[in-house]
C-alpha positions in Angstrom: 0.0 0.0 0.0 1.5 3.1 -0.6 2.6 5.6 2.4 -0.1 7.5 3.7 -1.6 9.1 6.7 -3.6 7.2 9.1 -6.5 8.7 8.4 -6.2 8.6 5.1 -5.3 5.0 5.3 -8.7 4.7 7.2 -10.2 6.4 4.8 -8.9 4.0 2.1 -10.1 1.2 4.1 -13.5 1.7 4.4 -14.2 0.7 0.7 -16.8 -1.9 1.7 -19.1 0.8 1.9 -18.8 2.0 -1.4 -21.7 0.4 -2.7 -24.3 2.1 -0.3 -22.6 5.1 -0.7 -22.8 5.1 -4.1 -26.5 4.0 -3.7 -27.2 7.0 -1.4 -25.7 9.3 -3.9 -28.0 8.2 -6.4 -31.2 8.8 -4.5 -29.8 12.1 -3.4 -29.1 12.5 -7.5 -32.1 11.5 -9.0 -33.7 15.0 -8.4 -31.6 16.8 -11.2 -33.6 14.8 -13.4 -36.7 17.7 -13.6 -33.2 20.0 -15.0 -33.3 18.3 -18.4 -35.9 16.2 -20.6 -35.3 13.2 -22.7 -34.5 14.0 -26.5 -37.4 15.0 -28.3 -36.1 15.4 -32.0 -35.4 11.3 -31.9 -39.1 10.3 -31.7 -37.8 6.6 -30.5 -35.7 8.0 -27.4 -38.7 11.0 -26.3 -40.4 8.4 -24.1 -37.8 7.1 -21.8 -38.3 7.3 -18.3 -37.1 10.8 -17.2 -36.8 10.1 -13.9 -34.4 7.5 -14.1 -30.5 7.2 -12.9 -28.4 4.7 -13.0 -24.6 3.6 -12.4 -21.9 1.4 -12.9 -18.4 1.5 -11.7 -15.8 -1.3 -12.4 -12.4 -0.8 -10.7 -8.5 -2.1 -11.5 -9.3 -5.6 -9.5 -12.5 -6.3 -11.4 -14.7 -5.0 -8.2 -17.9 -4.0 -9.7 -20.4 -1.5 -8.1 -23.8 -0.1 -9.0 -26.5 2.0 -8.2 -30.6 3.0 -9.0 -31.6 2.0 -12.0 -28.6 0.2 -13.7 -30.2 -2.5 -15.8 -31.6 -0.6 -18.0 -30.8 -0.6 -21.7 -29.9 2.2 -24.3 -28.5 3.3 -27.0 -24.7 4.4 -27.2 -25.5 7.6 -29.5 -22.4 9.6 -29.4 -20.8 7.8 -27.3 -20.0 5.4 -30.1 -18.0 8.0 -31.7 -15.1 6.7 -28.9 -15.3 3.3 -30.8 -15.6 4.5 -34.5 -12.7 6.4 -33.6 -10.1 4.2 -32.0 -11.0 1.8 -34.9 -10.0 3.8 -38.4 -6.9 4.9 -35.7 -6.2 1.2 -35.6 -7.4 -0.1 -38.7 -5.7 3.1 -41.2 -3.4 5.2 -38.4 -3.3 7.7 -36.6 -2.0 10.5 -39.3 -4.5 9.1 -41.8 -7.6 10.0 -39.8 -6.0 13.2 -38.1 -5.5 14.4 -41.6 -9.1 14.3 -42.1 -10.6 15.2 -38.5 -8.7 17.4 -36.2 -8.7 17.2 -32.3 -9.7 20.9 -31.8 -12.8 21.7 -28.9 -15.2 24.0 -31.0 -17.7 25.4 -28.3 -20.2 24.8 -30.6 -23.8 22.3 -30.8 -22.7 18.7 -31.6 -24.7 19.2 -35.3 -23.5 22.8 -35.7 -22.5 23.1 -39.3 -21.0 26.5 -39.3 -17.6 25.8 -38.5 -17.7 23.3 -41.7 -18.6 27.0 -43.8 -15.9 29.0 -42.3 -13.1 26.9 -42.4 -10.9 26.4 -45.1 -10.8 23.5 -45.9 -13.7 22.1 -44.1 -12.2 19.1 -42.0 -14.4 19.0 -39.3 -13.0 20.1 -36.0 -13.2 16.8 -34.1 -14.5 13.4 -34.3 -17.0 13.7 -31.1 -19.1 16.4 -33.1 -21.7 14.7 -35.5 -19.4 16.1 -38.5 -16.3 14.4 -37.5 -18.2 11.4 -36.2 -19.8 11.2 -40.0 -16.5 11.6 -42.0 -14.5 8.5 -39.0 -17.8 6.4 -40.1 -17.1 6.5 -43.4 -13.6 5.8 -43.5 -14.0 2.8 -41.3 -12.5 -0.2 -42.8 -14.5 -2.5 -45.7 -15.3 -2.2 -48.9 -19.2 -1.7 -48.4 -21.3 -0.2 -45.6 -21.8 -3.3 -43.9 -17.9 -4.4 -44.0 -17.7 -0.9 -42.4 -20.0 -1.4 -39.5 -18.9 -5.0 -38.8 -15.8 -3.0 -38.4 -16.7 -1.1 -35.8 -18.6 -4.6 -34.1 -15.7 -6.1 -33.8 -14.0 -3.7 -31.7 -16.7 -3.6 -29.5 -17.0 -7.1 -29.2 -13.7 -7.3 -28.0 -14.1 -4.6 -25.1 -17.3 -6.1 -24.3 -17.0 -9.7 -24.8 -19.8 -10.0 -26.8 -21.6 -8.7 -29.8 -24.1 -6.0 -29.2 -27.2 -5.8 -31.2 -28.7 -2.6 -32.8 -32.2 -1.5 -31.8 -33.7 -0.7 -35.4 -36.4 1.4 -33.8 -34.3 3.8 -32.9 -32.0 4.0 -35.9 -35.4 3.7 -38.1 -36.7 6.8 -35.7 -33.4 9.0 -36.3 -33.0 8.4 -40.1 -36.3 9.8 -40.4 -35.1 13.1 -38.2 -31.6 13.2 -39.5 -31.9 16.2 -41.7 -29.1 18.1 -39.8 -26.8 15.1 -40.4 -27.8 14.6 -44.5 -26.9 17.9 -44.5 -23.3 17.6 -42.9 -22.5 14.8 -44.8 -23.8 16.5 -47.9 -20.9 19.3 -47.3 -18.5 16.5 -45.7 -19.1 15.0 -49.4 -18.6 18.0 -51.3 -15.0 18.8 -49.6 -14.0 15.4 -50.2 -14.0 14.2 -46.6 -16.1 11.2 -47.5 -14.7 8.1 -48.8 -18.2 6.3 -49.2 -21.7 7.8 -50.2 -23.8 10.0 -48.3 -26.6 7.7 -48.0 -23.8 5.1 -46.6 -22.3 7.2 -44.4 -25.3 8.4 -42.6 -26.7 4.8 -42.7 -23.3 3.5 -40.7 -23.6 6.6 -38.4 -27.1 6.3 -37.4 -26.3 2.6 -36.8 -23.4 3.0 -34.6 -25.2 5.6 -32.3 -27.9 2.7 -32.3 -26.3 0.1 -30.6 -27.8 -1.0 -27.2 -25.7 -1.2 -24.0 -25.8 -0.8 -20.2 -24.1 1.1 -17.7 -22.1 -1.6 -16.9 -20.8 -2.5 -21.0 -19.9 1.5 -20.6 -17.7 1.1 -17.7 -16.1 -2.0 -19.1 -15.1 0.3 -22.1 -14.1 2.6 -19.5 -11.5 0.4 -17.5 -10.0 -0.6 -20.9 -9.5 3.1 -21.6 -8.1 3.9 -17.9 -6.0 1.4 -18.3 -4.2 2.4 -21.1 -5.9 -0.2 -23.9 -5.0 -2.8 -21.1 -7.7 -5.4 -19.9 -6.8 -5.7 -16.1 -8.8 -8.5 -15.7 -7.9 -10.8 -19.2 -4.8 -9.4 -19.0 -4.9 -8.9 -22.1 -3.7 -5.3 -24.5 -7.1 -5.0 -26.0 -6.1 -1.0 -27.5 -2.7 0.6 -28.7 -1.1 2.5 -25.8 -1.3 5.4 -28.2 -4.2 5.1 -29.7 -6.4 5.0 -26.3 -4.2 7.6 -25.1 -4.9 10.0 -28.1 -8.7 8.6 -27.3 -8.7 10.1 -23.3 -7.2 13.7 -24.7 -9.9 13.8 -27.5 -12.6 12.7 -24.6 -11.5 15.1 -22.0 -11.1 17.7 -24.3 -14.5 17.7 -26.5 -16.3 14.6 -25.5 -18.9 16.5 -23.5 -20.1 19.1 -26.4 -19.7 22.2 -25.9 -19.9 21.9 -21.9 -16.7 20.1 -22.2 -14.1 22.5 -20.4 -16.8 23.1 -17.6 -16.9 18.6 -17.4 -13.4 18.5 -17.7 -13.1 21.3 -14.9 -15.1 19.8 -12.4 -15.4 15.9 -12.8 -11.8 16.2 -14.4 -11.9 12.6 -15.9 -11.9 12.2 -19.8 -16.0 10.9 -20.6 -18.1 11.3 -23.4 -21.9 11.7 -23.6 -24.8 10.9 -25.8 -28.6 11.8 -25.8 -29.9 9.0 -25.4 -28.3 10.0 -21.8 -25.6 7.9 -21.1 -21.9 8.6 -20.2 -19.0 6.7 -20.5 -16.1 8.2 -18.1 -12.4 6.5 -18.1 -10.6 7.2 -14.6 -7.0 6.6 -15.3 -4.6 5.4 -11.8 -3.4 7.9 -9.7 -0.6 7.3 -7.4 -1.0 8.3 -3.3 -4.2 8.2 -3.3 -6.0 7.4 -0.1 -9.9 7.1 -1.9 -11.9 4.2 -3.8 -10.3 3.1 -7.5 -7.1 4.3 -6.8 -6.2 2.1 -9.4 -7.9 3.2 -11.6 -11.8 2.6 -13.2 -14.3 2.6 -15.3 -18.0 4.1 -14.9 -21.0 4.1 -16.8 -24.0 6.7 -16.0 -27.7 6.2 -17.5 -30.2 9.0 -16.8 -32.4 10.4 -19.9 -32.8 14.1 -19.2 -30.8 15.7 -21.5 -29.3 19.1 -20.6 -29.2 21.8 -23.4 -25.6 20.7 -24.1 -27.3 17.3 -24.8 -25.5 15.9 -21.8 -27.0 13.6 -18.9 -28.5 16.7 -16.3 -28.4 14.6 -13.5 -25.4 12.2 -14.8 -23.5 14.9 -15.1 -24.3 16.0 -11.1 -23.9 12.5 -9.9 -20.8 12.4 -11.9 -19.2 15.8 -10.1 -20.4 14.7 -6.7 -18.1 11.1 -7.3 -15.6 12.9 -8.6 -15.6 15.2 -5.7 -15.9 12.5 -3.2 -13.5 9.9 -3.9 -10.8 12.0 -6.1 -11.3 10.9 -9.4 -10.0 14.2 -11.3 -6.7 13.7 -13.6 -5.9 16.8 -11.8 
């Protein structure tokens, strides 16, 4: 253990009770849920249940701890912008796709277009915004869309273990809503950011964001992440070092929209959001320190109501609070 105060090493010691703490803070949580309301302009996500919250954390020694409602399934959204990303990084390089999506915050909406119309030439800032995230999709790796999404599958299925499914209600829903995004794409096209059609791109997109997890299948992304692309408990390298380093800077930097500075200010560990409500935060080790996870974690947060940002209201709350708690900041 390393050296520490006694009281500290008390502290430390008193990990047991992280479970019904963490339970506590949910209920105590759960009433930031009236700040935000589920995402109307996807007809398929508008009827969630706003009132829910739910957590998962997974730490270095495969201890696994939840909270509320944590069995709930969703649908990655943006959050499977991490995955599309770390796979063209693997699959054509790292300079390959930087040439074609920066790493740049923007403090802009995640479908803002303007930035596309300003800048010359149009890369798109960052592959968390919807018009990076449509240019990664389409240089995924195949031949046609569905080599391209089996693609990204199969990186999932190796974080997770197993091969998540798509809910075609939701990605039916969106495609009929995703005006914003044909447009994107449409100028993504025009610039010569795309390597496949429109109609394919956007079809791989809407798919990925699609995907059904749980809280838990976030966090086990998470600990990978923390860890450097290291499984702790296969003990197995699952990610290059470089590649899910790259991957935590792009996260802490822009994966929260344009409330990312503020996130990255106050919970301080590198996350990224979607609207269907769910965050995916990576808590990489830090050394002499007394709290819970020292070793580093993973944690996945499920709660609907969307913030104006188009983040989690009261993830985001229960998120700071942890943080607070137990240390978690990079910082």
């Amino acid at each position: 253990m390393d050296r520490m105060s006694k009281d500290a090493q008390a502290e430390f010691e008193t990990c047991g009770e992280c479970a019904a703490r963490l339970h506590h803070w949910v209920e105590q949580h759960k009433k930031y849920t009236s700040e935000g309301k589920c995402a109307e302009y996807i007809p398929a996500l508008r009827y969630a249940n706003q009132e829910a919250l739910g957590v998962c954390i997974i730490g270095y020694d495969g201890e696994i701890i939840k909270g509320g409602e944590a069995d709930i399934v969703f649908t990655m959204q943006s959050i499977s912008k991490v995955i599309s990303f770390m796979t063209v990084c693997m699959a054509r390089g790292i300079s390959y796709t930087l040439e074609r999506t920066d790493v740049e915050p923007t403090g802009d909406p995640y479908n803002s277009i303007m930035r596309l119309e300003l800048k010359k030439p149009a890369r798109p800032f960052n592959p968390m915004i919807n018009a990076g995230a449509i240019t990664v999709a389409s240089f995924l790796p195949g031949g046609t869309k569905e080599e391209k999404f089996a693609a990204l599958l199969d990186t999932l299925e190796k974080l997770l273990g197993r091969r998540p499914t798509v809910n075609e209600k939701v990605y039916t829903s969106e495609k009929k809503t995703a005006h914003y995004n044909f447009a994107l794409a449409h100028f993504l096209k025009a610039g010569g950011y795309l390597e496949c059609e429109v109609e394919d791109a956007i079809e791989i997109y809407l798919k990925q964001c699609a995907i059904e997890v749980t809280v838990e299948d976030l966090a086990k992304i998470g600990l990978v992440l923390a860890c450097d692309g290291f499984h702790p408990l296969t003990n197995k390298r699952l990610l290059p070092l470089e590649i899910a380093r790259l991957t935590k800077a792009v996260m802490l930097t822009c994966g929260m929209y344009n409330a990312s500075g503020k996130f990255a200010a106050f919970v301080g560990a590198p996350s990224k959001s979607g609207v269907s409500g769910g965050i995916m935060t990576a808590v990489p080790p830090r050394q002499h320190k007394a709290t819970p996870f020292h070793n580093g974690c993973g944690i996945g947060v499920y709660s609907p109501a969307i913030d104006e940002a188009g983040n989690s209201a009261a993830g985001v709350k229960l998120l700071q609070h942890i943080s607070t708690k137990w240390e978690l900041s990079v910082f």
